[in-house]
N, CA and C atoms of all chains as a GROMACS GRO file, in nm:
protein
  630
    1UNK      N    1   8.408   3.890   2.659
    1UNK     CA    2   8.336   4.014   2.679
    1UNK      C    3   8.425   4.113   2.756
    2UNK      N    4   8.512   4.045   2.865
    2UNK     CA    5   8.593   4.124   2.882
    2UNK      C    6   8.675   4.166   2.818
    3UNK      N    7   8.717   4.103   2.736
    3UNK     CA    8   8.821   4.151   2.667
    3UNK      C    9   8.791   4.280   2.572
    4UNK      N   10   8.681   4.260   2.542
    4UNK     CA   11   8.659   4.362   2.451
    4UNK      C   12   8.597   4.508   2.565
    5UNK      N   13   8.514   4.485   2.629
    5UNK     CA   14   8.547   4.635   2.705
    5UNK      C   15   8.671   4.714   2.771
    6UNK      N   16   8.758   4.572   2.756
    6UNK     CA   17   8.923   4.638   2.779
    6UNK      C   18   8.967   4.659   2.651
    7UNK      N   19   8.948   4.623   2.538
    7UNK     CA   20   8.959   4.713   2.429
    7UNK      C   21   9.112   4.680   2.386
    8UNK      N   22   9.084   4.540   2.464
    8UNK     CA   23   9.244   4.505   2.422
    8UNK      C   24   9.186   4.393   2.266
    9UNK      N   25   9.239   4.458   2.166
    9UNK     CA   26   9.171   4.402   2.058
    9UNK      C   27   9.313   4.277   2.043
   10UNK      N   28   9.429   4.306   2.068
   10UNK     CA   29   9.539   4.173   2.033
   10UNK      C   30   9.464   4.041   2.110
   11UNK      N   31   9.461   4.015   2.224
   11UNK     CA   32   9.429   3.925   2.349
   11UNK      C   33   9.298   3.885   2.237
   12UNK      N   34   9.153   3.984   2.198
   12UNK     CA   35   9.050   3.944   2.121
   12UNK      C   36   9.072   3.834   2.018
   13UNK      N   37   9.179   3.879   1.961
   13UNK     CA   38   9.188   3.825   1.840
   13UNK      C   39   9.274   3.689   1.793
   14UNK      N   40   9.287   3.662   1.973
   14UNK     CA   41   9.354   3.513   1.997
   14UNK      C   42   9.272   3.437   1.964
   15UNK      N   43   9.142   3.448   1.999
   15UNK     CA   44   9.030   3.335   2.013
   15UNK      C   45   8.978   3.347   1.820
   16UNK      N   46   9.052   3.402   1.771
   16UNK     CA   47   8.969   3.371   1.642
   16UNK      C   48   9.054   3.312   1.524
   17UNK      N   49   8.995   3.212   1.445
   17UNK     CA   50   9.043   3.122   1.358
   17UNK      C   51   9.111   3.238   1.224
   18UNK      N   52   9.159   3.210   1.179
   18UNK     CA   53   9.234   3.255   1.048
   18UNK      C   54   9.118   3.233   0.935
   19UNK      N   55   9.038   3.158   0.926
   19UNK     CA   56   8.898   3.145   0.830
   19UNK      C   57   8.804   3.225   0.855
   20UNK      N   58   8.806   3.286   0.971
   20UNK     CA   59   8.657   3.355   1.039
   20UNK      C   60   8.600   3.413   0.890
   21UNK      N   61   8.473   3.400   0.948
   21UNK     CA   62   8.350   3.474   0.871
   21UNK      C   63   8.291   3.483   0.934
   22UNK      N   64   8.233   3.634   0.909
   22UNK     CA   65   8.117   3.676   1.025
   22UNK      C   66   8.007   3.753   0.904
   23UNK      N   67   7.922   3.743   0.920
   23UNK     CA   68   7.762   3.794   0.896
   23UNK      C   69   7.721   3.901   1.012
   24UNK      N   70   7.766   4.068   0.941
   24UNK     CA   71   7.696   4.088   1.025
   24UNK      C   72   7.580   4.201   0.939
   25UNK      N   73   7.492   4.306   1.030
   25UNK     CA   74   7.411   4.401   0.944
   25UNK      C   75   7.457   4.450   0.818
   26UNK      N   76   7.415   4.390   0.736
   26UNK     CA   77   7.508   4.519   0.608
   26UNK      C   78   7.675   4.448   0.564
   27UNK      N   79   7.706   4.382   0.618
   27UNK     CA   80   7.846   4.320   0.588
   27UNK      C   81   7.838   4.177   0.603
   28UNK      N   82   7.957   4.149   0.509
   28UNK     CA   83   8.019   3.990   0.563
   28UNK      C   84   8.199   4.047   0.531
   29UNK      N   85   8.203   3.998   0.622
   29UNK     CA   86   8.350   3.981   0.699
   29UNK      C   87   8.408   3.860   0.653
   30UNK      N   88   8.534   3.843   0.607
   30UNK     CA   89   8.640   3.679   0.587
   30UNK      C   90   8.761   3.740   0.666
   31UNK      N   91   8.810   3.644   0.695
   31UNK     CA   92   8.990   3.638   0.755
   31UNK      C   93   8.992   3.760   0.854
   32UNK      N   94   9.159   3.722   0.910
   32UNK     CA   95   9.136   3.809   1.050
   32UNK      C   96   9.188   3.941   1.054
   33UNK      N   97   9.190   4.012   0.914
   33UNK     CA   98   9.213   4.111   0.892
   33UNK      C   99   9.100   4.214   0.912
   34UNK      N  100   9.030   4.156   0.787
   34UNK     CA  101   8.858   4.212   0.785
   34UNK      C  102   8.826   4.240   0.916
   35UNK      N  103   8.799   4.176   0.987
   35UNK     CA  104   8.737   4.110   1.123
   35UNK      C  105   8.812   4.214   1.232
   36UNK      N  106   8.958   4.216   1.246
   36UNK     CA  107   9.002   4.272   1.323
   36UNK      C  108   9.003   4.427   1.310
   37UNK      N  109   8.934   4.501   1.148
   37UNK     CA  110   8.920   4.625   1.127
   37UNK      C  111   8.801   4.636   1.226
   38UNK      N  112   8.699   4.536   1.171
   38UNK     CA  113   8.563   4.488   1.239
   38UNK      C  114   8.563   4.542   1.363
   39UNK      N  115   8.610   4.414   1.425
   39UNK     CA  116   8.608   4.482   1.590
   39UNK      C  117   8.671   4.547   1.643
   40UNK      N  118   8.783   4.648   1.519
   40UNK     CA  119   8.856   4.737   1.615
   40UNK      C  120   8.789   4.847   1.640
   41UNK      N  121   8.675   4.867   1.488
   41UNK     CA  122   8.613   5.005   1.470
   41UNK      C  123   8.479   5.001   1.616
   42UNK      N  124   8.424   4.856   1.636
   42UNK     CA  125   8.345   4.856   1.708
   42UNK      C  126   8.370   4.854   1.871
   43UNK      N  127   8.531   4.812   1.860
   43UNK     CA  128   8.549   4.836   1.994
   43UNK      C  129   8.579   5.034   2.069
   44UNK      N  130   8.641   5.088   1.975
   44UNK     CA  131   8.629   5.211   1.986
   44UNK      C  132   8.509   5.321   2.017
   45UNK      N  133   8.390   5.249   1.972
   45UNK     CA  134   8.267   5.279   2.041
   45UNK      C  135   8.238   5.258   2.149
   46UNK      N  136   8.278   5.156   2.240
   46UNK     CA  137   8.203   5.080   2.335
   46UNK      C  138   8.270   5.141   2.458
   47UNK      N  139   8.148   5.177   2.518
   47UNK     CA  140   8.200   5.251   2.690
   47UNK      C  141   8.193   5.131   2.844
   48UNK      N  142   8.084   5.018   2.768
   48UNK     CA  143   8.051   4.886   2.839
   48UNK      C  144   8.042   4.843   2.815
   49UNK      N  145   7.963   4.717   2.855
   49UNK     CA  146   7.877   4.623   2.798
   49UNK      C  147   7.779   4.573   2.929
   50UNK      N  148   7.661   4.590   2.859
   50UNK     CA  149   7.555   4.476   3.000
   50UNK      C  150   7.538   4.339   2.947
   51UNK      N  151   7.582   4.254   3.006
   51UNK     CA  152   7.548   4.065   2.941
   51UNK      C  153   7.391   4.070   2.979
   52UNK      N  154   7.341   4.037   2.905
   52UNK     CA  155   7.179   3.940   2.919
   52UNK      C  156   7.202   3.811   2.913
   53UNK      N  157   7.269   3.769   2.848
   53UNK     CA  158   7.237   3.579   2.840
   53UNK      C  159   7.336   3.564   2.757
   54UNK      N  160   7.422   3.427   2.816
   54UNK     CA  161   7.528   3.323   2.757
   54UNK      C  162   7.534   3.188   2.758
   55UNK      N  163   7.542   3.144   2.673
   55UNK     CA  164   7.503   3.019   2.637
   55UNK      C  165   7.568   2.914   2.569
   56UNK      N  166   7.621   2.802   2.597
   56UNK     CA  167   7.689   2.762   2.469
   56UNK      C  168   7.745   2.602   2.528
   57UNK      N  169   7.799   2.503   2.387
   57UNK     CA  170   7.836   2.435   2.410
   57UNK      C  171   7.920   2.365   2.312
   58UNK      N  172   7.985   2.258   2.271
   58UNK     CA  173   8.110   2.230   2.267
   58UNK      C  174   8.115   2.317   2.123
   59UNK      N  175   8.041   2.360   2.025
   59UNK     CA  176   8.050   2.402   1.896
   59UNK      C  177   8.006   2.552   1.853
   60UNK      N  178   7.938   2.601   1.968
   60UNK     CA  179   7.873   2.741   1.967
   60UNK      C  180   7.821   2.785   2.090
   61UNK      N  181   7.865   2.879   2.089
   61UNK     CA  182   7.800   3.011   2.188
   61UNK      C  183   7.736   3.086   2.132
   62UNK      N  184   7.633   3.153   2.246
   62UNK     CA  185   7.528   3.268   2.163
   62UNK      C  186   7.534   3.357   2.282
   63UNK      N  187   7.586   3.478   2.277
   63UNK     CA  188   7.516   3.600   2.361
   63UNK      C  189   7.456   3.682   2.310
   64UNK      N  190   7.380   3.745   2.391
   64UNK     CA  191   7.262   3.887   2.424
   64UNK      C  192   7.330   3.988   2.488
   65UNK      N  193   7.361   4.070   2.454
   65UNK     CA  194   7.418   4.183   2.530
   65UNK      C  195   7.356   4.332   2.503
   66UNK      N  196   7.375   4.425   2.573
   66UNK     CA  197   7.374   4.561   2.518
   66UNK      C  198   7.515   4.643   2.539
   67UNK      N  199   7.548   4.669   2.408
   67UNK     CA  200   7.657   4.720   2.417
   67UNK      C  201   7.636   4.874   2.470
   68UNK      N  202   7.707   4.952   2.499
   68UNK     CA  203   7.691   5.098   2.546
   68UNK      C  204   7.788   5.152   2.472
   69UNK      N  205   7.702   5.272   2.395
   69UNK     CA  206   7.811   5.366   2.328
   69UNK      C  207   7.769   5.510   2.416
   70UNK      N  208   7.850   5.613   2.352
   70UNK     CA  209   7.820   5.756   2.433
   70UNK      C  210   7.666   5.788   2.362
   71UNK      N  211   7.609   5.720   2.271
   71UNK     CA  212   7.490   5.756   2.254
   71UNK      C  213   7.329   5.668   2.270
   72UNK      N  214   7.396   5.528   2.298
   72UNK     CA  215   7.255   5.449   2.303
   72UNK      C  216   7.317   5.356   2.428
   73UNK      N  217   7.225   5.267   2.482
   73UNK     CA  218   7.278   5.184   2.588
   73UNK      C  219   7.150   5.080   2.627
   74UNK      N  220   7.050   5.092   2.546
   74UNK     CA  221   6.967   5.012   2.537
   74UNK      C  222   6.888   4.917   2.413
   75UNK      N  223   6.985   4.928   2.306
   75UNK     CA  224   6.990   4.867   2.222
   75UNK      C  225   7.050   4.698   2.238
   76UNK      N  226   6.911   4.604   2.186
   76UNK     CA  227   7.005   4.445   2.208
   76UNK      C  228   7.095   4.414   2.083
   77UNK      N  229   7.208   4.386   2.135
   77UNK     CA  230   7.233   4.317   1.988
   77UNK      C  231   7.314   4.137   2.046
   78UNK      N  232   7.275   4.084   1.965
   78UNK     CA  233   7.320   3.921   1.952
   78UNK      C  234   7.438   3.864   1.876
   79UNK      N  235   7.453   3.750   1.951
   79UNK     CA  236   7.552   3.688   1.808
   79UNK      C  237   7.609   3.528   1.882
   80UNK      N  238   7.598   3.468   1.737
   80UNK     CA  239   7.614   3.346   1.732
   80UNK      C  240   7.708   3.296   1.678
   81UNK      N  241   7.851   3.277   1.810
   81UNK     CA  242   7.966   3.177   1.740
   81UNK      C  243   7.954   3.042   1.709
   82UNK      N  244   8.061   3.001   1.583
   82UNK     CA  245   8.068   2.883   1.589
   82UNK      C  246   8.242   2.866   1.611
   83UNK      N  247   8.290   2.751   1.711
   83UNK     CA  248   8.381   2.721   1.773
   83UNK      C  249   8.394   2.603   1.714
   84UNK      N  250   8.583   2.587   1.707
   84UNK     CA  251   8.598   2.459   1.653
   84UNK      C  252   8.734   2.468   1.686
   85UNK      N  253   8.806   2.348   1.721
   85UNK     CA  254   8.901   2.392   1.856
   85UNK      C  255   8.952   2.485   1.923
   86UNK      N  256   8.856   2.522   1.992
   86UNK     CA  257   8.883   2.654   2.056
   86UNK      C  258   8.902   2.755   2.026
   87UNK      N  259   8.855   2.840   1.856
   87UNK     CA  260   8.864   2.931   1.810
   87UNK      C  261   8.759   2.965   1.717
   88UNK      N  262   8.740   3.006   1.703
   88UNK     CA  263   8.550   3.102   1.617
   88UNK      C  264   8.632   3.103   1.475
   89UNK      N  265   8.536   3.021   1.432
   89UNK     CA  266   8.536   3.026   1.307
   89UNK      C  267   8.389   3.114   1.197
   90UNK      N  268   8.267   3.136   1.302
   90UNK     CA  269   8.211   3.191   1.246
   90UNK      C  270   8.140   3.241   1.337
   91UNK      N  271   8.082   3.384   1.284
   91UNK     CA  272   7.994   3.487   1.381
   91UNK      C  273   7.888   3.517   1.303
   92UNK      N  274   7.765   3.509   1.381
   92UNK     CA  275   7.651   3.572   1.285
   92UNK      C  276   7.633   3.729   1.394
   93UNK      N  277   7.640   3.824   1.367
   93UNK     CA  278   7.631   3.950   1.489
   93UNK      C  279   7.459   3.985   1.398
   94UNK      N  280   7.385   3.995   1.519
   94UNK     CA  281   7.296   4.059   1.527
   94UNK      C  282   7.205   4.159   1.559
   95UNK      N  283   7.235   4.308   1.514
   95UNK     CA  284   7.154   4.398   1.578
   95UNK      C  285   7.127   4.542   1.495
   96UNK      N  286   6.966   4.591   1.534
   96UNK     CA  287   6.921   4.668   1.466
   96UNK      C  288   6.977   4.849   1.372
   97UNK      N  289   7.038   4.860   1.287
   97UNK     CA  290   7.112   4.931   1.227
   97UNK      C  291   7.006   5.094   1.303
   98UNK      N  292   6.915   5.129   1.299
   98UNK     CA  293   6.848   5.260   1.283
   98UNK      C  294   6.870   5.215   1.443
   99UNK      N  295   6.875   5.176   1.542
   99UNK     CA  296   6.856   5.155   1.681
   99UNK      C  297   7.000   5.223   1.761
  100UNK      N  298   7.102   5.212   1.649
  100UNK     CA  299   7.240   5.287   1.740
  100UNK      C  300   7.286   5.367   1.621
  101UNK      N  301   7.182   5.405   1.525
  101UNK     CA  302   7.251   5.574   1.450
  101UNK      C  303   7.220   5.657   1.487
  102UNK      N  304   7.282   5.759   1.477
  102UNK     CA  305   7.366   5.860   1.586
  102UNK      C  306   7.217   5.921   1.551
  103UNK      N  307   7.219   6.016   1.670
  103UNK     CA  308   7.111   6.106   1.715
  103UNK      C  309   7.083   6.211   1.592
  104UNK      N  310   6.933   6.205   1.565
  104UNK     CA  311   6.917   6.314   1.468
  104UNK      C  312   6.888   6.432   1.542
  105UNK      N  313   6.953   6.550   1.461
  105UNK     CA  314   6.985   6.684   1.498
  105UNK      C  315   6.921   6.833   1.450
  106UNK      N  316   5.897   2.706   1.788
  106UNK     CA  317   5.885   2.743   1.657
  106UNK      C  318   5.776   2.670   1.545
  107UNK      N  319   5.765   2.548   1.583
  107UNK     CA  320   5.693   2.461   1.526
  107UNK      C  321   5.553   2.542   1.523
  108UNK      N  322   5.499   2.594   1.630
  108UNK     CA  323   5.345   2.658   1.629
  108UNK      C  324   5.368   2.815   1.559
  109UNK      N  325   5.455   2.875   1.572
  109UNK     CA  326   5.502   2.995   1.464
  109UNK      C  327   5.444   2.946   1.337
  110UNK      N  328   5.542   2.827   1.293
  110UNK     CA  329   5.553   2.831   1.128
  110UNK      C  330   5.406   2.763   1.058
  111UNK      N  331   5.351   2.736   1.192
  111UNK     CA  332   5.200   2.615   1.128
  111UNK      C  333   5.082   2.716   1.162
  112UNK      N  334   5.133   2.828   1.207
  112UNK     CA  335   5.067   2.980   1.190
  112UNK      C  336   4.963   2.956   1.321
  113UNK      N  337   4.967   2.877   1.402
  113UNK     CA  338   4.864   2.878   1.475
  113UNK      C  339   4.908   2.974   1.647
  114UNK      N  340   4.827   3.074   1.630
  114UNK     CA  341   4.816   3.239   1.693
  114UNK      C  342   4.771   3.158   1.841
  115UNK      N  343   4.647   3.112   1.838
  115UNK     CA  344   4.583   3.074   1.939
  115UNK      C  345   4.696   2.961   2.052
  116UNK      N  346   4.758   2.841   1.991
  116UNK     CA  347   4.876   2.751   2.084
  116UNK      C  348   4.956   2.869   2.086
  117UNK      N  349   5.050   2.903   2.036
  117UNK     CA  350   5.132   2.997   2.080
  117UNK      C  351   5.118   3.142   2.176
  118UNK      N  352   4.988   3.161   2.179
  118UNK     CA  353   4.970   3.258   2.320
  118UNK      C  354   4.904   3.166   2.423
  119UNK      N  355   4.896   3.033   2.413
  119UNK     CA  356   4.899   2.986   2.564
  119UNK      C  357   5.024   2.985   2.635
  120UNK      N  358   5.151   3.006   2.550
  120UNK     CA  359   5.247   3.018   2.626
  120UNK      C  360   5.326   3.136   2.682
  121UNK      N  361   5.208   3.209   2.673
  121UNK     CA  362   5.281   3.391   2.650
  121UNK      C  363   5.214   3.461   2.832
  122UNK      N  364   5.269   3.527   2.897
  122UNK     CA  365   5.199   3.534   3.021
  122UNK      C  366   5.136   3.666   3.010
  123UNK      N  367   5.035   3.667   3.088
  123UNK     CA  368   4.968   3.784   3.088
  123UNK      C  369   5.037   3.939   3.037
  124UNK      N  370   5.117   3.977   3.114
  124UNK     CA  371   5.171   4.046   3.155
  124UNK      C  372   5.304   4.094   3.045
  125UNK      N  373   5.279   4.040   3.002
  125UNK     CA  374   5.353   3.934   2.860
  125UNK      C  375   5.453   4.134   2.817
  126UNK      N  376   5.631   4.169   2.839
  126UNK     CA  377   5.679   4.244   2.772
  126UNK      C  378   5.783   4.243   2.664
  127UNK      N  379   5.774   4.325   2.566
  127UNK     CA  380   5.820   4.235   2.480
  127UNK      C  381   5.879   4.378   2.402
  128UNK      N  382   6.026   4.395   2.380
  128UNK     CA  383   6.105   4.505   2.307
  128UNK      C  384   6.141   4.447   2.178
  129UNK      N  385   6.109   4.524   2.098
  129UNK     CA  386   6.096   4.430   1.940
  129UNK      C  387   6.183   4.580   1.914
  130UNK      N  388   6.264   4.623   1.759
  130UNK     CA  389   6.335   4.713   1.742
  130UNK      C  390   6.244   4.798   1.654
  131UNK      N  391   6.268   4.917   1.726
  131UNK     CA  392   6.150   5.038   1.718
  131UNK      C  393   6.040   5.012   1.816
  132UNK      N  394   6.006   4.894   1.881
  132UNK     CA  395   5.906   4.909   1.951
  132UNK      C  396   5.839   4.852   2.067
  133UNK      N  397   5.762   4.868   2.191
  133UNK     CA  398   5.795   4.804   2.300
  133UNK      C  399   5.626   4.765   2.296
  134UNK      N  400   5.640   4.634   2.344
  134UNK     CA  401   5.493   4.521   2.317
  134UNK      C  402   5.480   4.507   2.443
  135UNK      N  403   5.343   4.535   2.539
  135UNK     CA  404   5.292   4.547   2.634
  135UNK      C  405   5.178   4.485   2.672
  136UNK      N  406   5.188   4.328   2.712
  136UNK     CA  407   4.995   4.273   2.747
  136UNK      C  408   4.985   4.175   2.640
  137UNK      N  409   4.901   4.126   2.673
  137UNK     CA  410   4.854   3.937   2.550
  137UNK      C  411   4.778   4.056   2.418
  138UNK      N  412   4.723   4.097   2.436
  138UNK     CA  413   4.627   4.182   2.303
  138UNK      C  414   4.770   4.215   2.246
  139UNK      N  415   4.812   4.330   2.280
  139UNK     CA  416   4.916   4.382   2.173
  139UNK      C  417   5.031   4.273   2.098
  140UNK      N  418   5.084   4.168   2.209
  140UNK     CA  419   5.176   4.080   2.171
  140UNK      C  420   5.098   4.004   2.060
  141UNK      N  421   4.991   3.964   2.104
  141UNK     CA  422   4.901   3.863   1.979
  141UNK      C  423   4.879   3.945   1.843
  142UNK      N  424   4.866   4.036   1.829
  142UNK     CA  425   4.865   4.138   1.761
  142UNK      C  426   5.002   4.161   1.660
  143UNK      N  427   5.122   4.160   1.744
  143UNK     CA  428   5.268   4.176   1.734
  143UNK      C  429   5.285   4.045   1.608
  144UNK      N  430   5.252   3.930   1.744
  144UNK     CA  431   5.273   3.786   1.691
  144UNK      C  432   5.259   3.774   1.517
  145UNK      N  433   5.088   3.821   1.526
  145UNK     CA  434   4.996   3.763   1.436
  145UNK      C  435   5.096   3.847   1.275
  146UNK      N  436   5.116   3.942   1.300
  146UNK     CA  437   5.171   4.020   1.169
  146UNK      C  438   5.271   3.983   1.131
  147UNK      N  439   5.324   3.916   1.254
  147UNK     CA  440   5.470   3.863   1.200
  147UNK      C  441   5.478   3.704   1.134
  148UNK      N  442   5.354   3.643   1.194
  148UNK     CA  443   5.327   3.520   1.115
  148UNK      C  444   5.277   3.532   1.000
  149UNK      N  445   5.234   3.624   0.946
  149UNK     CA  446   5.182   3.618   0.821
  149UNK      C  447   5.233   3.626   0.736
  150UNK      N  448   5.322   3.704   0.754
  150UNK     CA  449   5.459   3.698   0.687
  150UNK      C  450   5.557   3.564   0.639
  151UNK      N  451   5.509   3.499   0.738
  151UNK     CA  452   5.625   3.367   0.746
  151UNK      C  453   5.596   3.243   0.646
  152UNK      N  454   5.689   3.232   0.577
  152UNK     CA  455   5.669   3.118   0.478
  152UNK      C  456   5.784   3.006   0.532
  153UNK      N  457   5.861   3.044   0.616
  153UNK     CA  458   5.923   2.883   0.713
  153UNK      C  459   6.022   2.972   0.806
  154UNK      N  460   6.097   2.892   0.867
  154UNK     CA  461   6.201   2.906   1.027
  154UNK      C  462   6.312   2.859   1.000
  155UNK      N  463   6.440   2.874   0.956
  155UNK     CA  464   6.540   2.813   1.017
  155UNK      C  465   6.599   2.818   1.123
  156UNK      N  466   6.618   2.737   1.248
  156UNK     CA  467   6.651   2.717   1.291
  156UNK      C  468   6.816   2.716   1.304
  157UNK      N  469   6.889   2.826   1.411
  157UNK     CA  470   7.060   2.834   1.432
  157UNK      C  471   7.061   2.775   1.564
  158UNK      N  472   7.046   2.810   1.612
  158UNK     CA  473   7.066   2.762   1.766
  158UNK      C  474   6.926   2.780   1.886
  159UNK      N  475   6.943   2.717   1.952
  159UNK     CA  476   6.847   2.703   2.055
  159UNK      C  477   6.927   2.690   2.203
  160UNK      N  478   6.883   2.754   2.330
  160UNK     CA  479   6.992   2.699   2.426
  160UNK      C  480   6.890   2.799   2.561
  161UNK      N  481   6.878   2.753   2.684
  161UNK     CA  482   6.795   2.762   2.763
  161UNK      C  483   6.825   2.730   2.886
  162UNK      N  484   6.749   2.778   2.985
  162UNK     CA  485   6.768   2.707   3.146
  162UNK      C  486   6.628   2.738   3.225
  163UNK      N  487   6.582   2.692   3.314
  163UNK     CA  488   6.498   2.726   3.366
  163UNK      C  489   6.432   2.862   3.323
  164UNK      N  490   6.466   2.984   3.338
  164UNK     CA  491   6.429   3.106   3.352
  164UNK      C  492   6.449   3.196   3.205
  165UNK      N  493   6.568   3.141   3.109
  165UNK     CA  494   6.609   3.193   3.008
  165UNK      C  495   6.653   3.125   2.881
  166UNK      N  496   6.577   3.169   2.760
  166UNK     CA  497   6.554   3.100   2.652
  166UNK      C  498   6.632   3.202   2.511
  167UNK      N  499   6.738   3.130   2.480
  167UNK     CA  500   6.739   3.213   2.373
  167UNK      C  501   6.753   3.134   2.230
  168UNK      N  502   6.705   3.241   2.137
  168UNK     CA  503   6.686   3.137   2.002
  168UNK      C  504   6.749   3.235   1.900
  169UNK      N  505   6.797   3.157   1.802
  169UNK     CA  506   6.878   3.248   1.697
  169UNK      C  507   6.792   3.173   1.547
  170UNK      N  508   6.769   3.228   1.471
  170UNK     CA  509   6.686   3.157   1.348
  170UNK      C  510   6.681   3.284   1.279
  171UNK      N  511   6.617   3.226   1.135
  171UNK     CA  512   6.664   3.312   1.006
  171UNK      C  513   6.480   3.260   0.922
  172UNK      N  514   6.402   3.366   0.987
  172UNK     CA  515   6.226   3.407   0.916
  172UNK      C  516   6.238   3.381   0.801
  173UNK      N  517   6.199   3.316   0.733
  173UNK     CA  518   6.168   3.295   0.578
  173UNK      C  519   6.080   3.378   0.572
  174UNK      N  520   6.039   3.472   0.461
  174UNK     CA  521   5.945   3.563   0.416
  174UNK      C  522   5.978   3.525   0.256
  175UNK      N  523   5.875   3.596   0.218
  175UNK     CA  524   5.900   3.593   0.061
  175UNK      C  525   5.984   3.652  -0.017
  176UNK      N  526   6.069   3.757   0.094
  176UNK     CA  527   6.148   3.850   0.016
  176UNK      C  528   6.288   3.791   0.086
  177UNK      N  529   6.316   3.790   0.200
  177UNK     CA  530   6.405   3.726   0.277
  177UNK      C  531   6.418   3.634   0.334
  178UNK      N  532   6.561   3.576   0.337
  178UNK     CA  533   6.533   3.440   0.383
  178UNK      C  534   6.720   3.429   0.458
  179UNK      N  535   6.792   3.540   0.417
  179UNK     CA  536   6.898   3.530   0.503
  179UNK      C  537   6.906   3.626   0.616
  180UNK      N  538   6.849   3.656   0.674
  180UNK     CA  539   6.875   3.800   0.765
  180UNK      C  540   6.819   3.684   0.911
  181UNK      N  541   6.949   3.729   1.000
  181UNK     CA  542   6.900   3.642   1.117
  181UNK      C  543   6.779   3.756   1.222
  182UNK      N  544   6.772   3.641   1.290
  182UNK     CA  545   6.708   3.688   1.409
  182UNK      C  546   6.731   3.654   1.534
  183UNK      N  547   6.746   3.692   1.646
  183UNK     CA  548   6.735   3.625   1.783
  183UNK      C  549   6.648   3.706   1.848
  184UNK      N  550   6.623   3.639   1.970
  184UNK     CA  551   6.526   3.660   2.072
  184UNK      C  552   6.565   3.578   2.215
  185UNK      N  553   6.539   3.668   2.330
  185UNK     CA  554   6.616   3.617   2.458
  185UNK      C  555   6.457   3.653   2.515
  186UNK      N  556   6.433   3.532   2.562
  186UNK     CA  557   6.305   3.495   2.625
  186UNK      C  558   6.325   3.466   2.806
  187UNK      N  559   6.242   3.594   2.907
  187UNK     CA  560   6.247   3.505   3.035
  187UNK      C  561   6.091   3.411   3.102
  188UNK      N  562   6.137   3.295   3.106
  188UNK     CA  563   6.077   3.225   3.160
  188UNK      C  564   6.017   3.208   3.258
  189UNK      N  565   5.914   3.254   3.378
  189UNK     CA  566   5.842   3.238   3.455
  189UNK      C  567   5.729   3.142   3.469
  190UNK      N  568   5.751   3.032   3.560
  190UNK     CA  569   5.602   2.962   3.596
  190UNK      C  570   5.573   2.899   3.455
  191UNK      N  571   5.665   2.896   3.363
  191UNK     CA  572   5.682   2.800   3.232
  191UNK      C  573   5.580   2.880   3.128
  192UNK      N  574   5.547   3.026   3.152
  192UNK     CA  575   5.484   3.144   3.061
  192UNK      C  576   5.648   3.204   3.042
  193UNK      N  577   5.634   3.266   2.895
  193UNK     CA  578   5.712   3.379   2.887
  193UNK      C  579   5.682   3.509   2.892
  194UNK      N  580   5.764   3.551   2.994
  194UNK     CA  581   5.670   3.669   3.080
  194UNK      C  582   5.768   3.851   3.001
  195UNK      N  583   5.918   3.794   2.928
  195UNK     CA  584   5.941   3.888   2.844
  195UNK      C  585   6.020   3.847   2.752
  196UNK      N  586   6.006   3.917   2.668
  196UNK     CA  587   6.079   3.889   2.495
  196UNK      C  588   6.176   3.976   2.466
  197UNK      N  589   6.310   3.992   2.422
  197UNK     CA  590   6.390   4.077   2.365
  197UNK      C  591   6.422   3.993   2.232
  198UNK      N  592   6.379   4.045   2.119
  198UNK     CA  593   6.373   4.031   1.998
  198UNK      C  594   6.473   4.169   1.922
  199UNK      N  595   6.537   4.073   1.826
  199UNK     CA  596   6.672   4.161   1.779
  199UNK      C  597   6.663   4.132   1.636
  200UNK      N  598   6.637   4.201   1.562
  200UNK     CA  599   6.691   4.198   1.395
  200UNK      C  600   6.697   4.314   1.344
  201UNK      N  601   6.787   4.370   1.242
  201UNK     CA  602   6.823   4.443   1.180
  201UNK      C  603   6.658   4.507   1.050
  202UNK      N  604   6.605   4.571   1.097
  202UNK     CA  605   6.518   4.659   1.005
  202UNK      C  606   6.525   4.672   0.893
  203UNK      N  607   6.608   4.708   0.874
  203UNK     CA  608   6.676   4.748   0.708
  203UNK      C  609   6.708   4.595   0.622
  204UNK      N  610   6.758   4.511   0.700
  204UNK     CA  611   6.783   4.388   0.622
  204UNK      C  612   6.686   4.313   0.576
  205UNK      N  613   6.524   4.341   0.651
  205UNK     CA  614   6.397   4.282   0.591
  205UNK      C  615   6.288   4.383   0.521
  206UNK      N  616   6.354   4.456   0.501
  206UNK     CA  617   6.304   4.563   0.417
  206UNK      C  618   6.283   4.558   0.280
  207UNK      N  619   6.131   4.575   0.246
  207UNK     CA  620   6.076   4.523   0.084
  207UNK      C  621   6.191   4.574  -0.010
  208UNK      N  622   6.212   4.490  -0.116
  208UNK     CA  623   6.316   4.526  -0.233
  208UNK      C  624   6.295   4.655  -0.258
  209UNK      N  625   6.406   4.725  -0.289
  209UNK     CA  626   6.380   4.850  -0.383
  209UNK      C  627   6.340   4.833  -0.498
  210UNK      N  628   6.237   4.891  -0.582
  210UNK     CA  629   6.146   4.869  -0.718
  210UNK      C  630   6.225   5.024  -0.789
   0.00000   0.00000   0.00000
C-alpha cells in the first residue's frame, strides 16, 4: 500500500508473478504488462489511501481501502490476492464504477 | 452466509445490532428496519453464494464472495463487517453496479 501511494510503480511490480490475472470492474487483465498499464493508470489518480482492513494468510490477502482521488475519497473499494511464493498471481479488485466517475457538470 | 442463501431474514437479523450502519454503493442503510429491508431485496435475488475468502478478528470481518442471481454469477462482492458485543454494528459492502445490471434486451 505503500508502495503504491509512493507511486513507485517499478518496486510495485516486484511483488507480481509474470501470470498475473486480475478481474477487475469492466476488465480482465493477464501478464505484467496489462497489469502494469493497470496500475500505472490507477496509480496516477491516487492522492492516498485510508486502509480499513488487512487480512491474509499463507495463499491470499484481502484489503478494504479507500483510495483518494482529487475527486472522491469515500468510495470502498476491495481486492483479493492470491499469493504463491511470494508473488500475486491473481487479483480480484473490487469497486463501484458510478461511485468514482468524475463529477457531473 | 449459510442463513443468506437458505433465505432466512429473521436468523440473520439476530445478528445485526440495533444501531445496525451499513454503506452499500449509492446508498447508506441506517437501523434494523431499513437494513432488514436492504437484506430482504437482496435475498431474493439470490439463487446461491460463492464463497472467496473469509478472514476476521474479534472486531473485524471481511468476506469476499460472488451472489449468484439469475443473471449473474461472476461479479464479486465484498463486505468489511465491524463487530461489536458479537452484533454487527456496521457493514461496508462493495460491488460494482453496472456489473449486476439486468442484460441489455
Amino acid at each position: 500500500m505503500d508502495t503504491w501511494t509512493s507511486h513507485n510503480l517499478d518496486e510495485a511490480m516486484t511483488r507480481i508473478a509474470d501470470d498475473i490475472t486480475c478481474d477487475a470492474p469492466g476488465a480482465r487483465i493477464s501478464g505484467t504488462q496489462q497489469y502494469r498499464d493497470f496500475l500505472g493508470r490507477f496509480m496516477v489518480e491516487l492522492t492516498g489511501v485510508e486502509t480499513a482492513a488487512v487480512f491474509g494468510d499463507d495463499t491470499t490477502a484481502v484489503l478494504f481501502y479507500y483510495p483518494h482521488t482529487a475527486n472522491v475519497s469515500d468510495a470502498p473499494t476491495a481486492e483479493c490476492f492470491t499469493v504463491i511464493g511470494g508473488k500475486i498471481t491473481r487479483s480480484v479488485l473490487v469497486f463501484d464504477r458510478p461511485s468514482f466517475a468524475p463529477p457531473q457538470r
